[in-house]
DORO-134006 format. One record per atom (N, C-alpha, C): residue in three letters; x, y, z. Coordinates in steps of 0.02 Angstrom, whole numbers, plus 32768, in hexadecimal, padded with zeros to 4 digits. Example, Ala and Ser with C-alpha at 12.3 -4.5 7.8 and 13.67 -1.06 7.14 Angstrom:
BEGIN
ALA82947EE48186ALA82677F1F8186ALA82947F5B8186SER82827F908162SER82AC7FCB8165SER82858002818A
***
This chain:
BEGIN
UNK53EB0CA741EAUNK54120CBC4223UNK54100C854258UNK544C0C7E4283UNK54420C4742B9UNK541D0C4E42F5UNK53F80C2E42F1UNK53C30C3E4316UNK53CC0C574373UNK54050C4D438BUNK541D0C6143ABUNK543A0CB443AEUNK545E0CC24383UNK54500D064367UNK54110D244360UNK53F20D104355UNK539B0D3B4342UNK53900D33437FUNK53800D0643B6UNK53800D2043E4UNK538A0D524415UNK53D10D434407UNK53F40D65443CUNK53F20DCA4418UNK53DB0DBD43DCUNK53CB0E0543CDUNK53860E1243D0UNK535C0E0243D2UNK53240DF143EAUNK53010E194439UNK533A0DEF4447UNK53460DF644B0UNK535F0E5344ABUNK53820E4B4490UNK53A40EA144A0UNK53740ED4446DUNK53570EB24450UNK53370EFC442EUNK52FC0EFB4465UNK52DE0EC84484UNK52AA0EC044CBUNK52B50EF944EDUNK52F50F03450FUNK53230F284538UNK53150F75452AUNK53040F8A44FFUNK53080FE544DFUNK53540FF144DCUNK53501015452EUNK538D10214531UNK53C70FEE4522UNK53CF0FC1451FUNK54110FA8450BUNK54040F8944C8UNK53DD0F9B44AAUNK53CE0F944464UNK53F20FE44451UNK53C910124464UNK53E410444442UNK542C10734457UNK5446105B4477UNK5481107844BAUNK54C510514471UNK550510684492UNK553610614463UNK55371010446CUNK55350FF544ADUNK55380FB044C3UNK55100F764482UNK54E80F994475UNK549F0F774453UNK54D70F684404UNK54DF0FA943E7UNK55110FA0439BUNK55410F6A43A5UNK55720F7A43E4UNK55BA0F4B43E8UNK55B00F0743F2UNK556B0F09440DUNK55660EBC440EUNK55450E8F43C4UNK551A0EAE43ABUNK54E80E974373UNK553C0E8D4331UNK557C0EDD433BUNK55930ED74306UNK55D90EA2430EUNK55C40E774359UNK55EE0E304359UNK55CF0DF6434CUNK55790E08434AUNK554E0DC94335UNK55380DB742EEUNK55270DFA42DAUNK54F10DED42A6UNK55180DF54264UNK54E30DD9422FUNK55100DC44202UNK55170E0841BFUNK54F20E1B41D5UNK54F70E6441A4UNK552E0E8B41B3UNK554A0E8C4201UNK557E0EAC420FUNK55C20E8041FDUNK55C70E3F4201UNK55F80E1C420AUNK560F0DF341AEUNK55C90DE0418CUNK55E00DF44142UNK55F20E2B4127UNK55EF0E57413EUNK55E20EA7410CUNK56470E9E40FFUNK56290EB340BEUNK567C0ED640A7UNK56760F0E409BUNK565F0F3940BBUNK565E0F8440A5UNK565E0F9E4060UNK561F0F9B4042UNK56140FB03FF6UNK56260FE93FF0UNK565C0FEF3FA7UNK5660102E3F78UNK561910523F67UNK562B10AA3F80UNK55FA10C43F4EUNK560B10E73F24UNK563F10BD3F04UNK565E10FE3EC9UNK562210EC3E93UNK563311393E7AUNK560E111A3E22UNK55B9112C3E44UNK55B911343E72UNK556A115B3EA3UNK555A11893EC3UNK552A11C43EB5UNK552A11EC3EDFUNK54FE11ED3F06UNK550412163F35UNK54C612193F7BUNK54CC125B3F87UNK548D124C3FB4UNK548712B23FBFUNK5472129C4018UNK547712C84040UNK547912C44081UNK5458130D40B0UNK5438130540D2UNK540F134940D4UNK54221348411DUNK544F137B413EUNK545F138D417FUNK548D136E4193UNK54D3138C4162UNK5510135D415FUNK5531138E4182UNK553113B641A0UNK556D13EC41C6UNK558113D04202UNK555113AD4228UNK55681396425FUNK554C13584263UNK55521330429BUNK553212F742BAUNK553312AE4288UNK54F01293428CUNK54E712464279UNK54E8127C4228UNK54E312A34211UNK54E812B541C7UNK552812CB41AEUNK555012D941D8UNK559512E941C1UNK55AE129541D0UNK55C3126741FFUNK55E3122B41F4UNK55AE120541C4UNK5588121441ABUNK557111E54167UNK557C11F8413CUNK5576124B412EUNK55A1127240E2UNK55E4124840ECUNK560712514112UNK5655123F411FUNK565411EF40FBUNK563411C44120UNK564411714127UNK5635116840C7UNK55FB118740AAUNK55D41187406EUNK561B119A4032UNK564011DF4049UNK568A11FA4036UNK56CA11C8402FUNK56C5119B4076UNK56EF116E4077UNK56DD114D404AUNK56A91135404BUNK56A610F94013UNK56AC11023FC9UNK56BA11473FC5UNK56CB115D3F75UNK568211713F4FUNK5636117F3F7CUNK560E119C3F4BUNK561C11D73F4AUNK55FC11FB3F22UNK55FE12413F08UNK55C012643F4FUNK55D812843F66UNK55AD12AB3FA3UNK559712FA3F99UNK554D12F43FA6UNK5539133C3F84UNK550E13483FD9UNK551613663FF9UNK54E91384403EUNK54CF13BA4049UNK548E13BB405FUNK546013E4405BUNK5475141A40B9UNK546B145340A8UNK5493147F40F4UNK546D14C140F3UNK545214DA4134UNK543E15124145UNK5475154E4130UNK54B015464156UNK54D81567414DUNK5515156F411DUNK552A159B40EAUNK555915A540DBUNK55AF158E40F1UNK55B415B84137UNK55F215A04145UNK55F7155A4162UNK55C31544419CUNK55B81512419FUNK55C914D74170UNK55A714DB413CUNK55AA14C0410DUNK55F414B040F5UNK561414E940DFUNK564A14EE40C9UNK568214D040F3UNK567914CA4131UNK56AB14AE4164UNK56A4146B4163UNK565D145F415DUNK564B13EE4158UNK566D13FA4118UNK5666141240E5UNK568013ED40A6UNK56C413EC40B2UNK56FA141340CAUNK5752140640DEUNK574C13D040FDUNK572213D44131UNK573713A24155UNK573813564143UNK57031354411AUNK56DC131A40F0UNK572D130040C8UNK573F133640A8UNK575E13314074UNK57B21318408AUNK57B6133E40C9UNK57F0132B40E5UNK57FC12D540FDUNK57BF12C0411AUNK57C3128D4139UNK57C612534126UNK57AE126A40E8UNK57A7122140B1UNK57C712284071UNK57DF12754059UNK57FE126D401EUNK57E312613FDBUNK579A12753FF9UNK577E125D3FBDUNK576C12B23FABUNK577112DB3F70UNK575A131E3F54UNK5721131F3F4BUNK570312DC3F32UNK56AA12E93F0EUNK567A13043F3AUNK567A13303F60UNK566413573F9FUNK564813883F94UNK5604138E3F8DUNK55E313CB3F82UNK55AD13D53F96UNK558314273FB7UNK556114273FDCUNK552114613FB5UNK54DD14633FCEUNK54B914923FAFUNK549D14B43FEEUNK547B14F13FF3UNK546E15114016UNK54281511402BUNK540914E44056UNK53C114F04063UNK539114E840ABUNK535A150240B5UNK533214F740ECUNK530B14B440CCUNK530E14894102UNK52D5146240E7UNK529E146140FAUNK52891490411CUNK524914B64140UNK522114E94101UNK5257150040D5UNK5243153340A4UNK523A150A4068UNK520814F54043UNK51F014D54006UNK521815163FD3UNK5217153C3FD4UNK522615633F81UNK528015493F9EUNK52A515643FC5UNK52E3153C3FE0UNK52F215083FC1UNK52B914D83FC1UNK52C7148A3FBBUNK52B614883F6CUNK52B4149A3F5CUNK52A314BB3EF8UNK52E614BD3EEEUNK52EC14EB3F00UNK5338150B3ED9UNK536F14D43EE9UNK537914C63F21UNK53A8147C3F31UNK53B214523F01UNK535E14393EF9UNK535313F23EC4UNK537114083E88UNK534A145D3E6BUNK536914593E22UNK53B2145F3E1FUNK53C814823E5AUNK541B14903E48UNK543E145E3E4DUNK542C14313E7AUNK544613E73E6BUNK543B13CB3E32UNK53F813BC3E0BUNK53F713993DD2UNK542113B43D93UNK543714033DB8UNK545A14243D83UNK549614113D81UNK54B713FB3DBDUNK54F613E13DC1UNK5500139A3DCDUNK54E213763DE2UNK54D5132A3DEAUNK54CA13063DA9UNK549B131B3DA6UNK545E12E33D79UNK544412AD3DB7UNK544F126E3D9CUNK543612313DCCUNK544D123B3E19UNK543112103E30UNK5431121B3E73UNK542211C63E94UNK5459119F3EABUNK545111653EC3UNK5423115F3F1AUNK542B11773F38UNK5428118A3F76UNK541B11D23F9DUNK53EE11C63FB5UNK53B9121D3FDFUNK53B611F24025UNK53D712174050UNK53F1120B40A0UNK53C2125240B0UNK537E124040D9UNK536A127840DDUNK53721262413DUNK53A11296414FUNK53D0129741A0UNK53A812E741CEUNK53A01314419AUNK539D135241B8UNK5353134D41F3UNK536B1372421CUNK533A13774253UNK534E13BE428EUNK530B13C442AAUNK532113E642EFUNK52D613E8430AUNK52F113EC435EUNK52C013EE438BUNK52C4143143A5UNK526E14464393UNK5285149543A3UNK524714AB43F1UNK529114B74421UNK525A14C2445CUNK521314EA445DUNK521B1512444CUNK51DB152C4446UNK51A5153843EEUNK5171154243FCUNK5151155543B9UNK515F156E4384UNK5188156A4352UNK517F158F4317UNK5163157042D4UNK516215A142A4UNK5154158A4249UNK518515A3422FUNK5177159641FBUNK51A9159B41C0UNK517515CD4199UNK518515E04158UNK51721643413CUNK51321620412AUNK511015DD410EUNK50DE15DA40F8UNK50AA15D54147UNK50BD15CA416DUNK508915CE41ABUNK5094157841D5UNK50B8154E41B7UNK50CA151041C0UNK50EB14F641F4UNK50D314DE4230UNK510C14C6425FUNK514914AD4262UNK517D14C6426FUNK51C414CA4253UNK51D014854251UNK51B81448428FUNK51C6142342A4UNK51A313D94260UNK516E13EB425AUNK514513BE4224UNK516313ED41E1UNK5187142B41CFUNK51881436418FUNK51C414264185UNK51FD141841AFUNK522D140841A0UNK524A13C041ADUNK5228138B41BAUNK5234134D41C1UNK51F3131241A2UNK51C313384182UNK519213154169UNK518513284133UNK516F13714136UNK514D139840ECUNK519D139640B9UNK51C613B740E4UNK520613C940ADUNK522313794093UNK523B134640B9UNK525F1312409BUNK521912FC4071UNK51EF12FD4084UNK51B212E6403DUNK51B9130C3FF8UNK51BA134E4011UNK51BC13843FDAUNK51F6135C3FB5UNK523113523FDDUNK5273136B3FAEUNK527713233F8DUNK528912D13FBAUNK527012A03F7AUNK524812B63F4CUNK520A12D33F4CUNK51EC12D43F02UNK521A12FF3ED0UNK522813243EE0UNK524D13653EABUNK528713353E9AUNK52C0130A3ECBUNK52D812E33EB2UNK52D4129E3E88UNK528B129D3E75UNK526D124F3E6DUNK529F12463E0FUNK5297128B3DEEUNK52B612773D9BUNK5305125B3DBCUNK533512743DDEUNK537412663DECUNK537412173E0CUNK534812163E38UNK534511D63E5EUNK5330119F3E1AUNK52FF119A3DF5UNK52FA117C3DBAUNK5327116D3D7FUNK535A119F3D8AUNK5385119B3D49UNK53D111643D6DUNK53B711493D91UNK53F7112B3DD5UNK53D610E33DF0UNK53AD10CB3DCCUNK5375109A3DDFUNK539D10583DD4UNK53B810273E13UNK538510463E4EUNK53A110683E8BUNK537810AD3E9DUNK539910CE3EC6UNK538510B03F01UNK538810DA3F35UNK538810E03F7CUNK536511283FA8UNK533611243FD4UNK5331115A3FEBUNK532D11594049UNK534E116D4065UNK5355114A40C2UNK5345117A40DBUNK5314117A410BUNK530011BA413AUNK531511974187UNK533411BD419BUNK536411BA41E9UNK531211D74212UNK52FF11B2423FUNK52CA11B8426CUNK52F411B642ACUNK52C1119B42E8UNK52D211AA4329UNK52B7116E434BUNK52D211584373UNK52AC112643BBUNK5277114743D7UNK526C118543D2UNK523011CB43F9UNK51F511AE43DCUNK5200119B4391UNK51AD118C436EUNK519C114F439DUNK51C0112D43BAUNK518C10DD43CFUNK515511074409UNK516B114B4419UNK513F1159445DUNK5101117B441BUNK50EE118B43F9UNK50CA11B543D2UNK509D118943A4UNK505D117F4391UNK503311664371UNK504D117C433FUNK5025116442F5UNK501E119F42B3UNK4FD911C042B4UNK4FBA11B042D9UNK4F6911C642D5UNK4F76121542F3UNK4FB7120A4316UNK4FBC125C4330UNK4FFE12824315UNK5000126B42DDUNK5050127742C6UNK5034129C427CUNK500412864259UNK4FFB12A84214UNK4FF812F94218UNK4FD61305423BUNK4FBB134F4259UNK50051378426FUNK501B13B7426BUNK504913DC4299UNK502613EE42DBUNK505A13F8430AUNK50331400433DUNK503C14434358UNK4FED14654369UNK4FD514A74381UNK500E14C843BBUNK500614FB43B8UNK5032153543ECUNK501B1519442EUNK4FE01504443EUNK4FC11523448AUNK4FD414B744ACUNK4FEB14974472UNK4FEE146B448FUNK5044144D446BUNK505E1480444EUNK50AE145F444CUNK50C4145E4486UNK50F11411446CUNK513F13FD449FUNK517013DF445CUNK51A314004474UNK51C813FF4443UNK51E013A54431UNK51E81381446AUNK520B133D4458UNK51D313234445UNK51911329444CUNK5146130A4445UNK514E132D43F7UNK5164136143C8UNK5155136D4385UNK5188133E4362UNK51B91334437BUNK51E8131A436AUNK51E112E14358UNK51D012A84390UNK51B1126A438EUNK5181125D436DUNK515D12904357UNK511A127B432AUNK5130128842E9UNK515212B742D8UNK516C12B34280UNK51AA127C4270UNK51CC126742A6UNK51EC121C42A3UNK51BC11E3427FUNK518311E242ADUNK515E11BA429FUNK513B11BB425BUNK513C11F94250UNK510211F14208UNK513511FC41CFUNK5183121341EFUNK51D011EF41BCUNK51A211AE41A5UNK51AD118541CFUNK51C6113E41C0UNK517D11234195UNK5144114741B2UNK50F611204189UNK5101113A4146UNK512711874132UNK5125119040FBUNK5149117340C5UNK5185115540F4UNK51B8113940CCUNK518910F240A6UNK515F10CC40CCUNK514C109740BCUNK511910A74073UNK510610E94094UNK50DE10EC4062UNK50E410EF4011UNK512C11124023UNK515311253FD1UNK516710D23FBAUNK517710AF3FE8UNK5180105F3FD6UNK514B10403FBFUNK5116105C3FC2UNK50D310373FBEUNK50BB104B3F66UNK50DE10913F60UNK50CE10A73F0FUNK50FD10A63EEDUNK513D10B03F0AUNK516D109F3ECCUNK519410423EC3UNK51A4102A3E9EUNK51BD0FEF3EA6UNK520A0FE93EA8UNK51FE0FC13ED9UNK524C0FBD3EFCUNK527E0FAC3EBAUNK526A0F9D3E7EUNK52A40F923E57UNK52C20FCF3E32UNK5271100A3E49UNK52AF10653E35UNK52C010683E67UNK5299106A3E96UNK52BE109C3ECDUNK52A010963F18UNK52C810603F40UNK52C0104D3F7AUNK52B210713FAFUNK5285106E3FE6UNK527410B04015UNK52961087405AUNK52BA10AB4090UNK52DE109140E0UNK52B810B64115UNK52AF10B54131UNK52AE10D84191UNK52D810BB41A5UNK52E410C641C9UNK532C10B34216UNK532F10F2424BUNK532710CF427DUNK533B10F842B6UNK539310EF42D9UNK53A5111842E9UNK53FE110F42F5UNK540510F44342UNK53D510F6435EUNK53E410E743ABUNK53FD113043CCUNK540E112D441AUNK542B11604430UNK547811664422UNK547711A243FFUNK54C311C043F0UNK54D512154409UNK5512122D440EUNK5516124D4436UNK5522127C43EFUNK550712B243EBUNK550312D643A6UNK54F9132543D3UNK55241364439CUNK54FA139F43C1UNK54A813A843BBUNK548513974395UNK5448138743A2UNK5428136C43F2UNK5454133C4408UNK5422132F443FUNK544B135A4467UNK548613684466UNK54A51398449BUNK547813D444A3UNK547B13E4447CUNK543D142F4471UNK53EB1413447CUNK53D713EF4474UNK539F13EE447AUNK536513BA44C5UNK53A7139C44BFUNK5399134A44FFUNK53CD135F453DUNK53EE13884554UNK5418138C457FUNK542F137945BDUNK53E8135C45DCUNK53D71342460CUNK53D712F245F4UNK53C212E945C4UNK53C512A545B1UNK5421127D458EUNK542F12A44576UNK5468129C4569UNK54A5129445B9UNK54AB12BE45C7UNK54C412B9462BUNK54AE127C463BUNK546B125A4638UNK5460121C465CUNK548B11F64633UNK547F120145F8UNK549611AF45CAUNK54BD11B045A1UNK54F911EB45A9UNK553611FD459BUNK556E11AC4585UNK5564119A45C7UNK559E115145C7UNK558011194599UNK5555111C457BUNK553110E94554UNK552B11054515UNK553A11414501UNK54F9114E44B5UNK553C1158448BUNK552611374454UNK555111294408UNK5573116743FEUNK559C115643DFUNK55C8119643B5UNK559F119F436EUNK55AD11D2434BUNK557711FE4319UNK559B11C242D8UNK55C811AE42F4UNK55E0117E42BDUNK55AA112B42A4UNK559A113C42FBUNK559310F442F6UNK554310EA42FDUNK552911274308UNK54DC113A4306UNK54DE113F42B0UNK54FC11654289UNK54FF115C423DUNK55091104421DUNK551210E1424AUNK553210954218UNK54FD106E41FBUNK54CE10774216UNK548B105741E4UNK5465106D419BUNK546D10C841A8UNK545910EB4178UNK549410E8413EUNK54CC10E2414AUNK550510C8411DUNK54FD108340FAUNK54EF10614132UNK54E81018410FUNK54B5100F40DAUNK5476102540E7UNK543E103C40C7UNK5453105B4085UNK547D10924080UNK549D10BE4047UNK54C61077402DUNK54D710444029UNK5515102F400AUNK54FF0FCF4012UNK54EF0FD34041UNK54DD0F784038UNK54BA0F514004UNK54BF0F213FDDUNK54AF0F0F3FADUNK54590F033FABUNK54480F123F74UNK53ED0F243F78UNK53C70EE63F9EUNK53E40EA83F71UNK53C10E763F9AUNK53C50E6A3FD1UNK53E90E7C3FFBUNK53DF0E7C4048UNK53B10EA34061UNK53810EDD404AUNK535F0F174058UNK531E0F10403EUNK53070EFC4015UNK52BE0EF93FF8UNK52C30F444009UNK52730F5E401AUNK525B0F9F401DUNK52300FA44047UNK52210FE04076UNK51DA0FF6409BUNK51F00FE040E8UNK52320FD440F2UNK52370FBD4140UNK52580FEB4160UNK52510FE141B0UNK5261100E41DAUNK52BD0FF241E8UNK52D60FFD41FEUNK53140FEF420EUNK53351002424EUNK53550FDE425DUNK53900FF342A8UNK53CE0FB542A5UNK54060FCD42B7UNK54270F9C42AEUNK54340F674277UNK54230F7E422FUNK54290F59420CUNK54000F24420EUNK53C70F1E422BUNK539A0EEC422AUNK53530F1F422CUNK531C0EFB420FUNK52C90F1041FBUNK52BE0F0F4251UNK52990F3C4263UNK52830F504297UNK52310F4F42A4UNK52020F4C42D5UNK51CE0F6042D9UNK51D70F9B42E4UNK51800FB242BCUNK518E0FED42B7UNK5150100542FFUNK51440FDA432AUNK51230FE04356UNK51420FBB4396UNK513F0FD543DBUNK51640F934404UNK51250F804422UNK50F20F874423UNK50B90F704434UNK50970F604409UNK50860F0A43EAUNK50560F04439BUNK50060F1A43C7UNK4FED0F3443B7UNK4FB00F5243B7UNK4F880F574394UNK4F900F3B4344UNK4F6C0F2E432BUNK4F5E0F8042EDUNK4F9D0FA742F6UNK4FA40FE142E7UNK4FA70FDE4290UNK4FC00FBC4267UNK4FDA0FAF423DUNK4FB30FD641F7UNK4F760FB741EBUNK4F370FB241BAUNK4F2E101A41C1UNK4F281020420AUNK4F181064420CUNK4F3C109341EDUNK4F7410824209UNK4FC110AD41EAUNK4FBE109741A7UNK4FB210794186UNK4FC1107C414EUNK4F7310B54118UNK4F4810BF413DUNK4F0C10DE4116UNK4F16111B413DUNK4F49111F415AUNK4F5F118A416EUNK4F97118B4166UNK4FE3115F4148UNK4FF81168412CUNK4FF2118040E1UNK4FC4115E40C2UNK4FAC11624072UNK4F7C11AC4080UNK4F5811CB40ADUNK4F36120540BBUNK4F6B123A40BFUNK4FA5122740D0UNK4FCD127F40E0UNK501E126C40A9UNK500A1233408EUNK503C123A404BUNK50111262401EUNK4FD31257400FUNK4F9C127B3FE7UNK4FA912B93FFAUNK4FA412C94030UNK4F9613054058UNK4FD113404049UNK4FF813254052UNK5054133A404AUNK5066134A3FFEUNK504613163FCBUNK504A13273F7AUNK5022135B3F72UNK4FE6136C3F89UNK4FC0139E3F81UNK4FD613EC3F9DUNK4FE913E23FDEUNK500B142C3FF0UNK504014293FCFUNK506A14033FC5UNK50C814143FB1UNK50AB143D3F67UNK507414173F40UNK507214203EE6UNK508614033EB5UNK50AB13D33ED1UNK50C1138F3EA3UNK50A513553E9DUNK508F13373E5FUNK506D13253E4AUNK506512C33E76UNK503212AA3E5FUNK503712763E96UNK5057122E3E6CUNK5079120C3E91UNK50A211CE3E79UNK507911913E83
***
């Protein structure tokens, strides 16, 4: 890259905010060269599965994934919900291969039935966009006793790659991208493996910490499987204006309304990721903008640690889910 460019992206990811603000994308996607080579890869002839495609950064990536002609299978709480992203999906791009399964990803027996009914209708599986999330103001679990917040953005996308691991293998080499947050840079992992207790939840503080132990876990699956089956991503989208943060950030959204990405354009990395040619990607990195990210903005010397409680709550996670260890 010209070294002038690395700079000058360099300088703005310094910035936070105008790293992660719409300003930050429009400029990097007039500089950098990932944006300015890309010919927008076909995914025909590939399928992907997408978990919290009804709305937001998971519906414009089902969509963009449609455009490009893969076969789209999305994972949805709701029925009608559901049924309305897939028209719409289907309308916008013209593409039919549009199909959706019905699940909590908070509920492990849920996330069973998904995998098999997919492998029943799929088979292989090129690409697992694991997008689904929510910030839930106050305390709850899920039926096994599990904090909704750690069972549905840590325990469940762990659970459900594994149950998908025969489909992801038969597609080698696949892909698997977990959509994180800018929230994890405020959150250690030393306090992120653990769910966190009633008498001391905050909802954006649970949030930020299963972001975080997203992205250690992702490394971790990079660390055991080899990138020539099946490549592991993190990426964070930057600020985008999604019903997610409308509902959940409301106050934060009002401030930074005139700046924050469209759900289109908060999705363009996790797309690129789905479809850019392998050798540009190796495996085990964090992402933003189409470029490897720290996964710390302060080096601290954090690195060695995270990686011996990452490998503790991948252990940890094979043992409660019941699936066997990789």
């Amino acid at each position: 890259m010209n070294p002038a460019v690395r700079l000058a992206d360099a300088a703005l990811e310094a910035t936070i905010a105008g790293s992660f603000s719409r300003a930050g994308l429009v400029v990097r996607s007039r500089l950098l060269p990932e944006f300015t080579a890309d010919r927008r890869p076909s995914l025909a002839n590939r399928v992907a599965v997408v978990t919290g495609a009804t709305s937001g950064l998971g519906l414009a990536t089902a969509t963009e994934l449609a455009r490009r002609r893969g076969t789209v299978h999305f994972l949805a709480r709701d029925q009608d919900r559901a049924a309305r992203a897939q028209r719409q999906i289907i309308a916008e791009t013209g593409n039919s291969a549009v199909s959706y399964g019905i699940a909590d990803v908070t509920d492990l027996d849920s996330l069973r039935r998904f995998a098999a009914d997919f492998a029943a209708g799929h088979g292989r599986l090129d690409v697992l966009i694991h997008n689904a999330g929510a910030m839930y103001p106050s305390y709850q679990v899920n039926a096994a006793g599990l904090e909704r917040t750690f069972a549905g953005q840590v325990a469940g996308p762990f659970a459900l790659t594994t149950m998908l691991l025969p489909q992801l293998l038969l597609a080698i080499p696949a892909r698997v991208i977990v959509v994180s947050s800018g929230g994890m840079y405020g959150q250690p992992l030393a306090r992120s493996v653990t769910p966190m207790r009633p008498g001391h939840y905050r909802g954006v503080t649970a949030y930020a910490r299963a972001k975080r132990a997203q992205v250690a876990l992702s490394a971790e699956w990079a660390r055991r499987i080899p990138a020539r089956d099946i490549a592991f991503h993190a990426l964070h989208p930057g600020w985008a204006d999604t019903p997610g943060v409308a509902a959940s950030l409301p106050a934060f959204r009002r401030l930074l309304l005139p700046v924050l990405r469209t759900a289109a354009e908060g999705a363009d990395t996790a797309v690129w990721l789905a479809t850019a040619p392998p050798e540009l990607l190796g495996t085990g990195r964090f992402w933003h903008d189409r470029r490897p990210r720290r996964e710390h903005l302060v080096a601290t010397g954090p690195a060695q640690r995270d990686a011996v409680l990452a490998r503790a709550l991948w252990d940890r996670l094979a043992a409660e889910a019941l699936v066997g260890p990789v």
